[in-house]
N, C-alpha and C positions, 0 to 999 in steps of 0.2 A: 563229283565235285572235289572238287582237291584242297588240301590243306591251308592253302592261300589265301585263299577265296573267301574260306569260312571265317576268318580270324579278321580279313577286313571288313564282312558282314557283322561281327559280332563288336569290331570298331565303332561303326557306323550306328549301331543300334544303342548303344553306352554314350555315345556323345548326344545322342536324340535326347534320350532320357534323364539325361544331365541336365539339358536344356530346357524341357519340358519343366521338371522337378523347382528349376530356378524361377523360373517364369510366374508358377504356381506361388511358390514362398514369398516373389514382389507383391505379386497382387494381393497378397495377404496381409503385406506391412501397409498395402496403400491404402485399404482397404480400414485397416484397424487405426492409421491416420489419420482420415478423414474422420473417423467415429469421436475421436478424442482433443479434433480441430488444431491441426496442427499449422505453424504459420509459414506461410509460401514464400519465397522469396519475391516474385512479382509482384504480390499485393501487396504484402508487409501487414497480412490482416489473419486472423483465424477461418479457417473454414472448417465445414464442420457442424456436427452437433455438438452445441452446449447444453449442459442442466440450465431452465429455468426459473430463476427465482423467485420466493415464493412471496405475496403481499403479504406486509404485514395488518392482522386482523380489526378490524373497525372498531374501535370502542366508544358503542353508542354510549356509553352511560359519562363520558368525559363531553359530551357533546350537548347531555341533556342542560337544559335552563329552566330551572326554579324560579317560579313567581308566586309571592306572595299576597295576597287578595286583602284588603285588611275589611273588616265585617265593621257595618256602623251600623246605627237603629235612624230612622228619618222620623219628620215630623207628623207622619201619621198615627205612630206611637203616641205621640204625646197629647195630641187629638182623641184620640182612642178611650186613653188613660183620663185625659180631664171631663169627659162629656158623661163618665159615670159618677164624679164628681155634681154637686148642686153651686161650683164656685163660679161661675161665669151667670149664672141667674140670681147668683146676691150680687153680683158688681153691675146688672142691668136693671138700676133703679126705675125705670119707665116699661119693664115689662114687653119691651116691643123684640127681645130676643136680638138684639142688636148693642152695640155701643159705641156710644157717641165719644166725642174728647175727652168731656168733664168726667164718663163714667170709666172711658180708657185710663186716667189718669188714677181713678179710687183705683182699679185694678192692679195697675204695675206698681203700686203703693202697696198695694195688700199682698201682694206679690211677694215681696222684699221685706215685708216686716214679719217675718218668720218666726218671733215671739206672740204675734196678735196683741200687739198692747197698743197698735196704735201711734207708736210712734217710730221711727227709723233712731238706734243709735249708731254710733261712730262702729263697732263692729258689725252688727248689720249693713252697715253702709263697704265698709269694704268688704267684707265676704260678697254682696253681689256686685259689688263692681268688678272684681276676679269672674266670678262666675258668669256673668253677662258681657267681660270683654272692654270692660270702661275703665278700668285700673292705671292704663298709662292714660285716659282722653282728658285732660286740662279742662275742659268745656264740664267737666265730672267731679272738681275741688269741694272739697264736704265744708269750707268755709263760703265757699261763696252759693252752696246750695240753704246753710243754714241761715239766713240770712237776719233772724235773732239772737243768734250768736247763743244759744240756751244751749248748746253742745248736744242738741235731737233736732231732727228733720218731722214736720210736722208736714200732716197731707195737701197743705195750701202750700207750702213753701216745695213740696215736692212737685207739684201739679207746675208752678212756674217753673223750676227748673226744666220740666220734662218736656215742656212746651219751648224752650228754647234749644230743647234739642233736637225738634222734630222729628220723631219716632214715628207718632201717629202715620203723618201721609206717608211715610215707607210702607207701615204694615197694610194700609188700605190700599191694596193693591186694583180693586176696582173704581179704586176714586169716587165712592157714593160718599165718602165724610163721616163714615160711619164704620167700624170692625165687626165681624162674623166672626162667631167663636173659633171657624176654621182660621180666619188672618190671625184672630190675637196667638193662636197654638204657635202657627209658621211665625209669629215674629218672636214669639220668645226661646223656638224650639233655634232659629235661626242665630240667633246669638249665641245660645250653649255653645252651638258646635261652633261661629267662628271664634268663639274663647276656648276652644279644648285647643291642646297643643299641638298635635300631628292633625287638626281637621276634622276629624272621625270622632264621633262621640261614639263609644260602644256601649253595650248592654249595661255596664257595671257602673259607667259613668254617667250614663243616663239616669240610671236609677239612684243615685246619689242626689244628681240634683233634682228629680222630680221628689224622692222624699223630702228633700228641704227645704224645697218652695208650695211642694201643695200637697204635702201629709200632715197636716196638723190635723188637731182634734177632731175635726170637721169635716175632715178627709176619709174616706171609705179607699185605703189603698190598695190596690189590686195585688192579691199576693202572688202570681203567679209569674212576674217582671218583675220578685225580687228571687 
């Protein structure tokens, strides 16, 4: 083989590898392109792998909703509380465990006169007109219930008033004409609470006005509801 020969073989082999070597190094740029999404001129868009981004994490506790439950005592309570009392058996002057108008009427009289002397004064009169809910009711005016003008509410002048206010057929919920110590409890346990402020009588206000109206001397009050 002659001189010539070899020198254009060894041409020929140098331009291959040249070629090959380039070849190699494109595909490596296109290759590392694609990885890092590079934009095409045809699309005018990335291709490519991008990082995806990461959600940001849930915060259930910005989500939570607080309700507050407000706690009352009902009229069973007060039910409960009077039946260990003997005050609904001195207001049932006929003995028949029942009561009638005329004895409904001693009762809410006896009721309200939370000195026991028998008579309603002008502060008695308004401490339960607050407490029962009657403080703004016009039909409720301490002159026109006094109707002796003697500045005390006596139990005939309160019995008329009371009877113009019809209280009774409210509480006789079964319309016999007559209250069950269960009706008298709901009607007066019934007014507390539509006289408390927010509606809800709780523990603390309940026991405020059951001391008022029926702890007196006579009263065996349950210590364990205070």
């Amino acid at each position: 083989m002659n001189i010539g020969k070899l020198l254009k073989m060894g041409l020929v082999w140098g331009v291959t590898i040249g070629l090959v070597s380039c070849a190699n190094e494109g595909a490596g740029v296109v290759q590392e392109s694609e990885e890092l999404g590079v934009e095409t001129e045809e699309t005018g868009t990335f291709e490519g792998t991008t990082p995806m981004e990461e959600e940001p994490a849930y915060d259930y506790d910005a989500d939570e909703t607080t309700t507050t439950v407000a706690l009352g005592v009902n009229a069973d309570e007060l039910y409960t509380d009077l039946t260990t009392t003997e005050l609904y058996e001195g207001w049932d002057a006929n003995d028949d465990n029942l009561l009638d108008e005329n004895e409904y009427y001693g009762a809410f009289y006896d009721t309200w006169d939370i000195n026991d002397d028998n008579m309603l004064d002008e502060n008695e009169w308004n401490t339960a007109l607050s407490d029962f809910g009657f403080d703004d009711n016009t039909a409720w005016g301490w002159s026109d219930w006094d109707t002796n003008n003697d500045n005390l509410i006596d139990e005939n002048e309160f019995g008329t008033g009371l009877g113009t206010a019809g209280l009774f057929s409210d509480w006789d919920m079964n319309d016999d004409n007559v209250l069950e110590e269960r009706e008298y409890t709901e009607g007066i346990f019934g007014l507390w609470n539509d006289a408390d402020d927010d509606g809800i009588l709780d523990e603390n206000e309940y026991n405020d006005l059951y001391v008022r109206y029926f702890d007196m001397d006579v009263v065996q009050y349950n210590p364990e509801r205070g």
